[in-house]
N, CA, C and O atoms as CSV, one atom per row, in Angstrom:
chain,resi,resn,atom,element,x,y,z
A,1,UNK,N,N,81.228,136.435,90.157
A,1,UNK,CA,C,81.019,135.114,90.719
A,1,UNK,C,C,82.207,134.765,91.611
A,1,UNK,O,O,83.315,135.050,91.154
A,2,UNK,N,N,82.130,134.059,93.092
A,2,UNK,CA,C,82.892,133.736,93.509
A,2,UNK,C,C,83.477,132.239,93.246
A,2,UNK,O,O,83.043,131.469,92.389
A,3,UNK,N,N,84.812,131.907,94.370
A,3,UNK,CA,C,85.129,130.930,94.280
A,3,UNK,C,C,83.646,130.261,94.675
A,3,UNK,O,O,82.647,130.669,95.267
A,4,UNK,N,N,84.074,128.920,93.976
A,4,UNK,CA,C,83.411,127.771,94.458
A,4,UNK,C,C,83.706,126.937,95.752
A,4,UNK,O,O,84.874,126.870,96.133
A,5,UNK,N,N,82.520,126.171,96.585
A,5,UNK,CA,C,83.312,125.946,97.591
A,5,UNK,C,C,83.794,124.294,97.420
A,5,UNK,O,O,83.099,123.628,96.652
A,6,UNK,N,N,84.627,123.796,97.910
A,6,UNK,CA,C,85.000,122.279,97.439
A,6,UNK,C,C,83.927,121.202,97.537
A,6,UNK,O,O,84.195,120.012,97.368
A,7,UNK,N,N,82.360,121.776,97.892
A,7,UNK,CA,C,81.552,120.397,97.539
A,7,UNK,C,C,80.962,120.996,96.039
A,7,UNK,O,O,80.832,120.143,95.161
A,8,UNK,N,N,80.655,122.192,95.747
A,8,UNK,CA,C,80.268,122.510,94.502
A,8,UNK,C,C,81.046,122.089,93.343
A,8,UNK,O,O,80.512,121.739,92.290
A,9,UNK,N,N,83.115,122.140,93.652
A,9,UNK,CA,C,83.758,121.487,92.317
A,9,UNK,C,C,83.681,119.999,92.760
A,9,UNK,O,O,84.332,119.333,91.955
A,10,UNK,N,N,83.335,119.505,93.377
A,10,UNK,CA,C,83.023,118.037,93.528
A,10,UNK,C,C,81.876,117.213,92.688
A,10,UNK,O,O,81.857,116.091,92.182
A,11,UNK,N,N,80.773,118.465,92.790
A,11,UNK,CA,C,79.481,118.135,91.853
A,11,UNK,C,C,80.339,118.390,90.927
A,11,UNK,O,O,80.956,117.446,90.434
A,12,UNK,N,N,80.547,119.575,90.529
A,12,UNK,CA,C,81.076,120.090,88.872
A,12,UNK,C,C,81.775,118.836,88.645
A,12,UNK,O,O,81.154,118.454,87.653
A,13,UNK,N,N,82.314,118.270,88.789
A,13,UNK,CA,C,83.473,117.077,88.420
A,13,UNK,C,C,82.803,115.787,88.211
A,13,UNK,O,O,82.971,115.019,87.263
A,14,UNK,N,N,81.538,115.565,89.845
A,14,UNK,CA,C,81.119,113.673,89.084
A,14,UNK,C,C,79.779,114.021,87.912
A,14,UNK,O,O,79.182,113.170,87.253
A,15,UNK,N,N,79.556,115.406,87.897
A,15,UNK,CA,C,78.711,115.947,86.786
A,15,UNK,C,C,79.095,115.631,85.385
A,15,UNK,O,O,78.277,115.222,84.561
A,16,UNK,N,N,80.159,115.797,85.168
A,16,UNK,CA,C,80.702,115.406,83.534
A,16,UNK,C,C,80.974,114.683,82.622
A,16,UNK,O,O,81.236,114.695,81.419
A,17,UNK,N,N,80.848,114.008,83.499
A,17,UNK,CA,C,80.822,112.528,82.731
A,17,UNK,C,C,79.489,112.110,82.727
A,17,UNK,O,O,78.891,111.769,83.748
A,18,UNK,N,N,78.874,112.134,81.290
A,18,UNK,CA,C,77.691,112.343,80.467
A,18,UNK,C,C,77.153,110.511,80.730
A,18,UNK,O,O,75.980,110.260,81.004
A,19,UNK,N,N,78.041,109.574,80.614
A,19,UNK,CA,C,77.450,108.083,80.398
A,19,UNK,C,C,78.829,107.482,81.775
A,19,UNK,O,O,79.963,107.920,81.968
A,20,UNK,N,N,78.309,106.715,82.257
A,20,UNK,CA,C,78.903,106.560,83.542
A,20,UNK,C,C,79.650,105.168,82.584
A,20,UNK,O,O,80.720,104.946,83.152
A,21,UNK,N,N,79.544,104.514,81.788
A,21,UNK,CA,C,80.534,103.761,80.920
A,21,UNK,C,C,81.457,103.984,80.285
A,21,UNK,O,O,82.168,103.158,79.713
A,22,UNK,N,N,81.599,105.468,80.309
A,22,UNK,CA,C,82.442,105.932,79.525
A,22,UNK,C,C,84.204,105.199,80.576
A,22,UNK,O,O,85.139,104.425,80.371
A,23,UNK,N,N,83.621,106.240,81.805
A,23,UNK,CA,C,84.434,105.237,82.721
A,23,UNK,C,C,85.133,104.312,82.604
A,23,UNK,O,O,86.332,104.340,82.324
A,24,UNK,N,N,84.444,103.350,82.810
A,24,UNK,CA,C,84.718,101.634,82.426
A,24,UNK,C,C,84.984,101.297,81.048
A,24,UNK,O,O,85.634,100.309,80.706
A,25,UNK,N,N,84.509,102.070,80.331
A,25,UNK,CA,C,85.639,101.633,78.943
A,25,UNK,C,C,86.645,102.205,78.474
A,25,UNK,O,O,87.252,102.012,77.421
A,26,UNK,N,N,86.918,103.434,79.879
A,26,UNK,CA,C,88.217,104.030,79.485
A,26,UNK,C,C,89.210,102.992,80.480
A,26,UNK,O,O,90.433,103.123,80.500
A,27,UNK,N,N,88.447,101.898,81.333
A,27,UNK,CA,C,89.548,101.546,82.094
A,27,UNK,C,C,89.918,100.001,81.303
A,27,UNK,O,O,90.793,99.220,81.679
A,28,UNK,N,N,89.167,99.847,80.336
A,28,UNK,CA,C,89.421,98.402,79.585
A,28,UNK,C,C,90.320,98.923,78.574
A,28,UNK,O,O,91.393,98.341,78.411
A,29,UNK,N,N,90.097,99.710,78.028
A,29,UNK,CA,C,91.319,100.071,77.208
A,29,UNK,C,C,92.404,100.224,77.519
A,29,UNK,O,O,93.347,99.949,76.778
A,30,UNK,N,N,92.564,100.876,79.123
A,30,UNK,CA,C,94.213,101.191,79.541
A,30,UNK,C,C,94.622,99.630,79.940
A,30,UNK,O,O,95.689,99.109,79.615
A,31,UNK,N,N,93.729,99.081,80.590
A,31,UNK,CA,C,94.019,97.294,80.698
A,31,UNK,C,C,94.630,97.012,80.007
A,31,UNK,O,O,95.824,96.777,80.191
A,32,UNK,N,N,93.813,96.901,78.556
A,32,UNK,CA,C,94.135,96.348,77.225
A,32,UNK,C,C,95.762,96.889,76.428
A,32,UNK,O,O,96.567,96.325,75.687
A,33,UNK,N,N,95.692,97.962,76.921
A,33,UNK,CA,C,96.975,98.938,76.412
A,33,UNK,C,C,98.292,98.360,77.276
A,33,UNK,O,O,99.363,97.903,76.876
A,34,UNK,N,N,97.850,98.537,78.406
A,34,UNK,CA,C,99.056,98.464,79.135
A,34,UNK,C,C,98.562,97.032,80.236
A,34,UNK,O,O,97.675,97.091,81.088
A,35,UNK,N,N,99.450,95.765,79.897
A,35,UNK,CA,C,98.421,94.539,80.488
A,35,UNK,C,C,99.126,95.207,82.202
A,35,UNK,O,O,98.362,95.351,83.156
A,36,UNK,N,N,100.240,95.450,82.277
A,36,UNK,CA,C,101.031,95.882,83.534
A,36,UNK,C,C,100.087,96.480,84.483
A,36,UNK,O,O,100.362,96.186,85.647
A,37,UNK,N,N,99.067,97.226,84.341
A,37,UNK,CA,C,98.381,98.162,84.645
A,37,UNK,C,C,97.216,97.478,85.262
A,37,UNK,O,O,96.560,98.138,86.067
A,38,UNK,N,N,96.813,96.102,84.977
A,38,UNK,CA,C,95.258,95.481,84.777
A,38,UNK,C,C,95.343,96.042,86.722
A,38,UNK,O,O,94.802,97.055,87.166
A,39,UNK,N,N,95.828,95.447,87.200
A,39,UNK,CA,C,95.535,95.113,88.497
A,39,UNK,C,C,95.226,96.513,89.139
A,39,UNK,O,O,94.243,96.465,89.878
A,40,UNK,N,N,95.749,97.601,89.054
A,40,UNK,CA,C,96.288,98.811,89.234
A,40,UNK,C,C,94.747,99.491,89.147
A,40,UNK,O,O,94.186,99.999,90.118
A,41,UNK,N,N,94.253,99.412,87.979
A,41,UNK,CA,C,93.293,99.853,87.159
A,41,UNK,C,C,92.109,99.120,87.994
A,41,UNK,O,O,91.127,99.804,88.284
A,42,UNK,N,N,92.139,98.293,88.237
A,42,UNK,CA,C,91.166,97.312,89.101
A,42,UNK,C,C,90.667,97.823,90.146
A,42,UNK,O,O,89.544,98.129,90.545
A,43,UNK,N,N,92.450,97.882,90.778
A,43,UNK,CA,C,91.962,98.437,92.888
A,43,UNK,C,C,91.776,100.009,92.453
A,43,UNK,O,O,91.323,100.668,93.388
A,44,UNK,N,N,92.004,100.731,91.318
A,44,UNK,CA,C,91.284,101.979,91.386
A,44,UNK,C,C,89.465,101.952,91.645
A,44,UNK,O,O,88.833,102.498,92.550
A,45,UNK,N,N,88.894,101.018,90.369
A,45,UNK,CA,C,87.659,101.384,90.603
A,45,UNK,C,C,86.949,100.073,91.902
A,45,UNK,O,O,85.792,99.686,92.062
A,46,UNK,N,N,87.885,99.798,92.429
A,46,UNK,CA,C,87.457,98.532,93.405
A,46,UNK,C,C,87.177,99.791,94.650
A,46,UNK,O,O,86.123,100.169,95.160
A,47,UNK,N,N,88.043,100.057,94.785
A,47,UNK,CA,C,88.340,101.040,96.225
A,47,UNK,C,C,87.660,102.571,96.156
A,47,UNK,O,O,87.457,103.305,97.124
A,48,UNK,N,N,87.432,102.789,95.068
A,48,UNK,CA,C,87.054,104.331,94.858
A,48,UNK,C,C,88.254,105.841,95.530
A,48,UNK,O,O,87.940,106.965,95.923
A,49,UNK,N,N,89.439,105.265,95.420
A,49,UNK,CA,C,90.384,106.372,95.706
A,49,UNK,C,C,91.241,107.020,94.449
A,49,UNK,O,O,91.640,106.501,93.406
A,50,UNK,N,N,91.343,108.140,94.879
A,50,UNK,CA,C,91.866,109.177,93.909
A,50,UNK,C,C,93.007,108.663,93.330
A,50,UNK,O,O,93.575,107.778,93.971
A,51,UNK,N,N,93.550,109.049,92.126
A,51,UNK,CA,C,94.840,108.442,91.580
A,51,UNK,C,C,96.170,108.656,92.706
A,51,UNK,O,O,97.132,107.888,92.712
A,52,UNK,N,N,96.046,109.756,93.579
A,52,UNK,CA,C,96.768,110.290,94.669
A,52,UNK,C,C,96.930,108.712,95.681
A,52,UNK,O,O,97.847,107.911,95.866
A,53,UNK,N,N,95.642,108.825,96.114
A,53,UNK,CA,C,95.802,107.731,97.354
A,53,UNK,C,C,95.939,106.389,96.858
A,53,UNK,O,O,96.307,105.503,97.629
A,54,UNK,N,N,95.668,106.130,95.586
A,54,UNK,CA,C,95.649,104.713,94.779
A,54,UNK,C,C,96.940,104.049,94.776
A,54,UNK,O,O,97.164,102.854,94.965
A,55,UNK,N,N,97.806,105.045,94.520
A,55,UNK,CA,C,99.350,104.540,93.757
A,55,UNK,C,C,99.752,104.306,95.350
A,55,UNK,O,O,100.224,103.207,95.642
A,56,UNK,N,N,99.612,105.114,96.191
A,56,UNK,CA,C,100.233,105.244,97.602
A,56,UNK,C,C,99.717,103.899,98.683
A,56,UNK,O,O,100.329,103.375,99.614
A,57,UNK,N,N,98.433,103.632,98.158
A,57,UNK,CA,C,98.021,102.534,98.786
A,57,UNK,C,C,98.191,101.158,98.239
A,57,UNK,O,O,98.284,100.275,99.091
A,58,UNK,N,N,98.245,100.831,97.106
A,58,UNK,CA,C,98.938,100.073,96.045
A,58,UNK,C,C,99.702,99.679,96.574
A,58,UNK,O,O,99.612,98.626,97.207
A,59,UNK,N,N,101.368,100.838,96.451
A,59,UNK,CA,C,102.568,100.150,96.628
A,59,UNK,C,C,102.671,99.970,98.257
A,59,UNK,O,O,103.564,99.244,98.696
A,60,UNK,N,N,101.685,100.683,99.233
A,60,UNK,CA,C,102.274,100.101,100.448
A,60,UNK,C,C,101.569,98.726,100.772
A,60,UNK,O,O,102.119,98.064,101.652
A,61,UNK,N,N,100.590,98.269,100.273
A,61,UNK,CA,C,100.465,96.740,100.193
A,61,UNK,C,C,101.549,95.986,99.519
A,61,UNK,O,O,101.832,94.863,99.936
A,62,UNK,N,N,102.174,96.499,98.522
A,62,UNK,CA,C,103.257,95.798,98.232
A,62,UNK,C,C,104.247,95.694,98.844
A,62,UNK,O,O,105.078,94.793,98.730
A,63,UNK,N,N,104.272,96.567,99.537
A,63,UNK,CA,C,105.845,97.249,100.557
A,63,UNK,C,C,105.611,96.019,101.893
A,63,UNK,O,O,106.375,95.154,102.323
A,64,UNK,N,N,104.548,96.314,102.189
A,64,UNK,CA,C,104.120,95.794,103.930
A,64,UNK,C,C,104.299,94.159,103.518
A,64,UNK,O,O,105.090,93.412,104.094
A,65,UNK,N,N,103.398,93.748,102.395
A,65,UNK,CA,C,103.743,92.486,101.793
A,65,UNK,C,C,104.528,91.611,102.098
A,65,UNK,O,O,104.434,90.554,102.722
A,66,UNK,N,N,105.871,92.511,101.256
A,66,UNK,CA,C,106.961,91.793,100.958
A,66,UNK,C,C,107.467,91.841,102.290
A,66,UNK,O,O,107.766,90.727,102.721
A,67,UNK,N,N,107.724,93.150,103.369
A,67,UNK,CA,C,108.424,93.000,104.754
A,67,UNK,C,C,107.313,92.343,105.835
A,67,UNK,O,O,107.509,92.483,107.042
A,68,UNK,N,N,106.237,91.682,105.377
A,68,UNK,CA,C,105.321,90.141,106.113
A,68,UNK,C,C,104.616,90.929,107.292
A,68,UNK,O,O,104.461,90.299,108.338
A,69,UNK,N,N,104.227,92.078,107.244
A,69,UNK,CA,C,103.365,93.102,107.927
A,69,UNK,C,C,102.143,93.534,106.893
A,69,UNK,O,O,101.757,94.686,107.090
A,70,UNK,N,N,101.632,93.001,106.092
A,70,UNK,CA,C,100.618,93.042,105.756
A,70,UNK,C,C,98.891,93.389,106.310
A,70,UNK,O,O,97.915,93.890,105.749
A,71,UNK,N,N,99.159,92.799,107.763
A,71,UNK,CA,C,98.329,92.742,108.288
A,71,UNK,C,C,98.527,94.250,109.206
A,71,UNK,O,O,97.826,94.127,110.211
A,72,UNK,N,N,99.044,95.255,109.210
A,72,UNK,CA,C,99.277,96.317,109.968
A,72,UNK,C,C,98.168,97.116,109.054
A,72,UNK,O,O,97.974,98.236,109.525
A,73,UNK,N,N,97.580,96.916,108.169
A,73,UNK,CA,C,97.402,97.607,106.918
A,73,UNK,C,C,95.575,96.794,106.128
A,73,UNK,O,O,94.512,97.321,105.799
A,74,UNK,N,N,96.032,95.492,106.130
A,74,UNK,CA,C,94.991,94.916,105.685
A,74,UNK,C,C,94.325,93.996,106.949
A,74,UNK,O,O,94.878,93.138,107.638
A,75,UNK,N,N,92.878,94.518,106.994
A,75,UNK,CA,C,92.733,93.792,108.164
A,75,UNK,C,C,91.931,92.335,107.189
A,75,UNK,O,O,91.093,92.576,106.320
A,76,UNK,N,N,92.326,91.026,107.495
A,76,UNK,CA,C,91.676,90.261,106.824
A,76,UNK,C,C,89.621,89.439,106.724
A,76,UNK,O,O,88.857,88.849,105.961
A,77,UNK,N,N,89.732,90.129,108.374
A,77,UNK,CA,C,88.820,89.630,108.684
A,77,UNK,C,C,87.734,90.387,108.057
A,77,UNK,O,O,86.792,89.852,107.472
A,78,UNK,N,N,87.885,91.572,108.190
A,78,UNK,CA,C,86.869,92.502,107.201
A,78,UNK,C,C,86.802,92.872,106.169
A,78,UNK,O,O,85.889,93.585,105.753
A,79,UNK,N,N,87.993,92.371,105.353
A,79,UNK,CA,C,88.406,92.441,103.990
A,79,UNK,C,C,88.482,93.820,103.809
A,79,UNK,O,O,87.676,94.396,103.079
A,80,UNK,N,N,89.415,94.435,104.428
A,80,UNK,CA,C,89.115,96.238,104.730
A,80,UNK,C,C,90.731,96.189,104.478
A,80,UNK,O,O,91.479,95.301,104.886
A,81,UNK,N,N,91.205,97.659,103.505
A,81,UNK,CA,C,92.266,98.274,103.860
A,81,UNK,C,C,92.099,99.533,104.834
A,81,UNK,O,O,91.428,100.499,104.471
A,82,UNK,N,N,92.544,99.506,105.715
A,82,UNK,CA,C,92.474,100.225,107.218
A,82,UNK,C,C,93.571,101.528,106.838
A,82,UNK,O,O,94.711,101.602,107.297
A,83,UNK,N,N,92.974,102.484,105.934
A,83,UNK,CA,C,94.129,103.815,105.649
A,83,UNK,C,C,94.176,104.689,107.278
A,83,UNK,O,O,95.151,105.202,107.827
A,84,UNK,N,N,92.627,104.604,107.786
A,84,UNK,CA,C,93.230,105.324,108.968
A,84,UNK,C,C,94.434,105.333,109.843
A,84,UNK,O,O,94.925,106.231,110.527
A,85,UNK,N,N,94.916,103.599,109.559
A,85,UNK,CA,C,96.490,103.610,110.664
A,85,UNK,C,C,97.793,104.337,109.922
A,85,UNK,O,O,98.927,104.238,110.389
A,86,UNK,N,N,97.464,105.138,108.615
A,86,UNK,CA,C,98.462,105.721,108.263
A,86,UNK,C,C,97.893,106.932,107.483
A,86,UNK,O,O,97.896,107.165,106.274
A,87,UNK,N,N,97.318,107.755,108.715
A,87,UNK,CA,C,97.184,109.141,108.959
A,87,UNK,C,C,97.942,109.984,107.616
A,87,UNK,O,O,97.463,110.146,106.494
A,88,UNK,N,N,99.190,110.421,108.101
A,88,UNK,CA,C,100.104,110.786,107.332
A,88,UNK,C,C,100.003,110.896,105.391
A,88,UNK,O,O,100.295,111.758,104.562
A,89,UNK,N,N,99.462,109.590,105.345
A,89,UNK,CA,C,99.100,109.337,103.991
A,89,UNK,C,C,97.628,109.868,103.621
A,89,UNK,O,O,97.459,110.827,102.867
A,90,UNK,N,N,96.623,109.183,104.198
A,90,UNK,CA,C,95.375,109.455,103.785
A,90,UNK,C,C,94.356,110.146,104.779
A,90,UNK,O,O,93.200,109.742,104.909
A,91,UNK,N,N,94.918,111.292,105.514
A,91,UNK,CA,C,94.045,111.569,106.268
A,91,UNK,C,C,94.323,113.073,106.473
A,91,UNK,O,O,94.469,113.662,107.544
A,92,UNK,N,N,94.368,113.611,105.115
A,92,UNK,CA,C,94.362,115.416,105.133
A,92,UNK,C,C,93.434,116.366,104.972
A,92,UNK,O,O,92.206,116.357,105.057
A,93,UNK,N,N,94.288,117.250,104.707
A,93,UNK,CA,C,93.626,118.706,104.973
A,93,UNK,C,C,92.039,118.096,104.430
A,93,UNK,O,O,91.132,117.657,105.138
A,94,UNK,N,N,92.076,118.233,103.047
A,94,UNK,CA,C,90.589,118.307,102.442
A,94,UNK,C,C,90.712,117.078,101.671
A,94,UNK,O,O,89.862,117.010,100.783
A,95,UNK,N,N,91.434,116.176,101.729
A,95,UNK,CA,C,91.037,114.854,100.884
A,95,UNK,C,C,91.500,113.847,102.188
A,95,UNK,O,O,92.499,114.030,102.882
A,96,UNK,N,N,90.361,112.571,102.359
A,96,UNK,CA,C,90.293,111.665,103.520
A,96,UNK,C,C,89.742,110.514,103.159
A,96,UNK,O,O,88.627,110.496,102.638
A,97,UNK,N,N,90.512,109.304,103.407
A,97,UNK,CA,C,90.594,108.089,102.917
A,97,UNK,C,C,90.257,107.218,104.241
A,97,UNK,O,O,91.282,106.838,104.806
A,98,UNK,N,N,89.278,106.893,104.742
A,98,UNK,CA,C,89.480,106.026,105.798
A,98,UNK,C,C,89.543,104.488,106.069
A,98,UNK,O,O,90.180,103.773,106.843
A,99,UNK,N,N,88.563,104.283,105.053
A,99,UNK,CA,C,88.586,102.825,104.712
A,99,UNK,C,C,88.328,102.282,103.318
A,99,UNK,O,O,87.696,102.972,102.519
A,100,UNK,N,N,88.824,100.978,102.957
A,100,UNK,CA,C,88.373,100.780,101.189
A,100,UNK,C,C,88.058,99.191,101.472
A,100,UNK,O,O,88.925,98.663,102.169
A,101,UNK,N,N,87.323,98.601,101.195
A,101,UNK,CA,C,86.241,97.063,101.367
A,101,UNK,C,C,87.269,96.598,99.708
A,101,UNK,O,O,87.129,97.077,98.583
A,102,UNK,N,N,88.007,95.787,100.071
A,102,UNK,CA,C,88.967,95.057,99.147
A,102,UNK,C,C,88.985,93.240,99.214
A,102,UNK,O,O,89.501,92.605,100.134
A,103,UNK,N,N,88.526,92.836,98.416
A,103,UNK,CA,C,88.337,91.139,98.787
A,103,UNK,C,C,90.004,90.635,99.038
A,103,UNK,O,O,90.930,91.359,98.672
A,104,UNK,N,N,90.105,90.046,99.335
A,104,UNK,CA,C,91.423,88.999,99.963
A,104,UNK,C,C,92.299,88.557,98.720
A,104,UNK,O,O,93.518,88.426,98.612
A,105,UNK,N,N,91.707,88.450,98.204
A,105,UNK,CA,C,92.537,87.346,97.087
A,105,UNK,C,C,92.741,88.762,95.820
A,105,UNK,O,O,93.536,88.714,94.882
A,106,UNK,N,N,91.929,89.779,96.084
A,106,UNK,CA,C,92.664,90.610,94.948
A,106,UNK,C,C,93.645,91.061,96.233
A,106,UNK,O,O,94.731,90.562,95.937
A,107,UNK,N,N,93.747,91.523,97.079
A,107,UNK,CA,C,94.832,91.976,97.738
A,107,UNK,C,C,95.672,91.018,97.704
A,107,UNK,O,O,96.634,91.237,96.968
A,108,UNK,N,N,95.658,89.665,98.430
A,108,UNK,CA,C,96.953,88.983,97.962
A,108,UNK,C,C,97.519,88.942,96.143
A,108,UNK,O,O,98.720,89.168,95.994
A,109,UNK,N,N,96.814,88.709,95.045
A,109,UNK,CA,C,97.505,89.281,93.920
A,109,UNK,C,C,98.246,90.420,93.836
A,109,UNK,O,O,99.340,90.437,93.272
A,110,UNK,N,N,97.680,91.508,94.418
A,110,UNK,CA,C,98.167,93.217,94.152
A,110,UNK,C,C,99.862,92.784,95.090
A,110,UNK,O,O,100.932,93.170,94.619
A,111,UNK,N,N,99.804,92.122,96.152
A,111,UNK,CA,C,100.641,91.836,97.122
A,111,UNK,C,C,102.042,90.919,96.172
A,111,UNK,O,O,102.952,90.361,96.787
A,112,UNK,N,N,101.972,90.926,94.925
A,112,UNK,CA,C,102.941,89.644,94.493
A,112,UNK,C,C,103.187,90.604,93.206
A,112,UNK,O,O,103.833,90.176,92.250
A,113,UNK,N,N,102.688,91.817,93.215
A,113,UNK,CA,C,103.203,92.769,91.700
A,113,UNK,C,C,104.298,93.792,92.459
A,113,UNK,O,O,104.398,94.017,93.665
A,114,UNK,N,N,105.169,94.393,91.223
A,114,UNK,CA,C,105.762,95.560,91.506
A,114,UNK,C,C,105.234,96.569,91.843
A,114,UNK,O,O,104.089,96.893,91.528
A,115,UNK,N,N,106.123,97.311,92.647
A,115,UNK,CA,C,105.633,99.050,92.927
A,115,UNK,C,C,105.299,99.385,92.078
A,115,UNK,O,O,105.673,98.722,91.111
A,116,UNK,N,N,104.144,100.924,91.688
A,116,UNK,CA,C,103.697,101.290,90.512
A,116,UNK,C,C,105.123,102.343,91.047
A,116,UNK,O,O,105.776,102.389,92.090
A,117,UNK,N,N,105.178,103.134,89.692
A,117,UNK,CA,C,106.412,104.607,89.393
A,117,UNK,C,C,105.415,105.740,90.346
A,117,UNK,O,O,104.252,105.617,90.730
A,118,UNK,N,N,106.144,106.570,90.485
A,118,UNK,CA,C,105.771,107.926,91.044
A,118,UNK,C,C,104.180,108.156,90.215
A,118,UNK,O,O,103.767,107.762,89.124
A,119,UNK,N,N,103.731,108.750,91.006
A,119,UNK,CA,C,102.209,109.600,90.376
A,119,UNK,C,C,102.582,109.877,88.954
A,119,UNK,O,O,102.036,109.397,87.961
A,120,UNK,N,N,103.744,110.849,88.991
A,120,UNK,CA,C,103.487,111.628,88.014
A,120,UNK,C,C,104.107,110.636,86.850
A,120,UNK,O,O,103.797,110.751,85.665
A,121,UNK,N,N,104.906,109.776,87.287
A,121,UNK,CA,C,105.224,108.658,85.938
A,121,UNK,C,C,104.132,108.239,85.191
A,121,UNK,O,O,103.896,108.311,83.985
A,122,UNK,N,N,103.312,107.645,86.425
A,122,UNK,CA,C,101.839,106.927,85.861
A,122,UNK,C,C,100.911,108.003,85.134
A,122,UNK,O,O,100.091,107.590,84.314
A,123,UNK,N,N,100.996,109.181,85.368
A,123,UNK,CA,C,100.189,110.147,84.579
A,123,UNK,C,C,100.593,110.416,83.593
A,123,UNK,O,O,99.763,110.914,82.833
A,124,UNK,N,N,101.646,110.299,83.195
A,124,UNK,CA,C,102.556,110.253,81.726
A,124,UNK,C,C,102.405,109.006,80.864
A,124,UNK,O,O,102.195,108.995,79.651
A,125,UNK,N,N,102.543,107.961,81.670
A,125,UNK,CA,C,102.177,106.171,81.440
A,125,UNK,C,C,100.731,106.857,80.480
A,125,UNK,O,O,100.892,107.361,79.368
A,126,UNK,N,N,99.657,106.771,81.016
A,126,UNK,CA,C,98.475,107.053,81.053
A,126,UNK,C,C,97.749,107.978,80.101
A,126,UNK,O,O,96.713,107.721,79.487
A,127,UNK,N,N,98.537,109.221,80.073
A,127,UNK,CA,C,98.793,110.396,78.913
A,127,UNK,C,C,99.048,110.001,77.339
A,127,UNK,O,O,98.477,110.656,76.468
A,128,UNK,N,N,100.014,108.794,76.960
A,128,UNK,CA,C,100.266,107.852,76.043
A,128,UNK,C,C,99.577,107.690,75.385
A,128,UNK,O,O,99.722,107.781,74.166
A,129,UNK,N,N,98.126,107.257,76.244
A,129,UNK,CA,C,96.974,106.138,75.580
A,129,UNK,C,C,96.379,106.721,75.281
A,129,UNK,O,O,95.471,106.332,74.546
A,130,UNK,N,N,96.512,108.258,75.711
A,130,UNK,CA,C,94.750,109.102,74.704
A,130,UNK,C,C,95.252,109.219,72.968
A,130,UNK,O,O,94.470,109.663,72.128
């Protein structure tokens, strides 16, 4: 058998998860576990981006935020985070982020929290709770 090609481990992957709640009650528990996390946990299943582009898009709403460029990033009128203007981040080889439909008022909240830690902190954070 050969490799697989990256849309086949894509099926293999949203294939496994047997009850699509399982999901969502694995994300009320990390809520519940870690309250730090609620918001975090939120714009994950709000936006549908990988834990990769999540943390990265996260803290640069927080970043752009706080230095009052927010709007380089969030366009308000469409309630859109606009990843295409930062290529660099979300626009590679085989994983591509172009846009995420985010309401206003959770972005201004996400906009008034701390940076999340490195990926791999939060995967350790996260690792805890099983």
């Amino acid at each position: 058998m050969g490799r697989k090609s990256s849309e086949e481990l894509v099926i293999d992957r949203l294939t496994k998860v047997q009850n699509p709640n399982e999901v969502f009650e694995w994300i009320k528990q990390v809520k519940q576990a870690r309250i730090e996390l609620s918001d975090f946990m939120d714009f994950m299943a709000i936006s549908g981006l990988r834990l990769v582009e999540a943390v990265e898009s996260y803290n640069l709403i927080v970043k752009l935020a706080r230095e009052g460029k927010l709007s380089e990033y969030y366009n308000e009128k469409k309630e859109a985070l606009e990843h295409f203007k930062f290529k660099e981040i979300f626009l590679r080889k085989s994983k591509k982020a172009f846009v995420s439909f985010i309401p206003k008022e959770f972005v201004e909240r996400i906009a008034l929290n701390d940076p999340l830690s490195s990926r791999m902190q939060f995967k350790r954070e996260l690792r805890k709770l099983d």
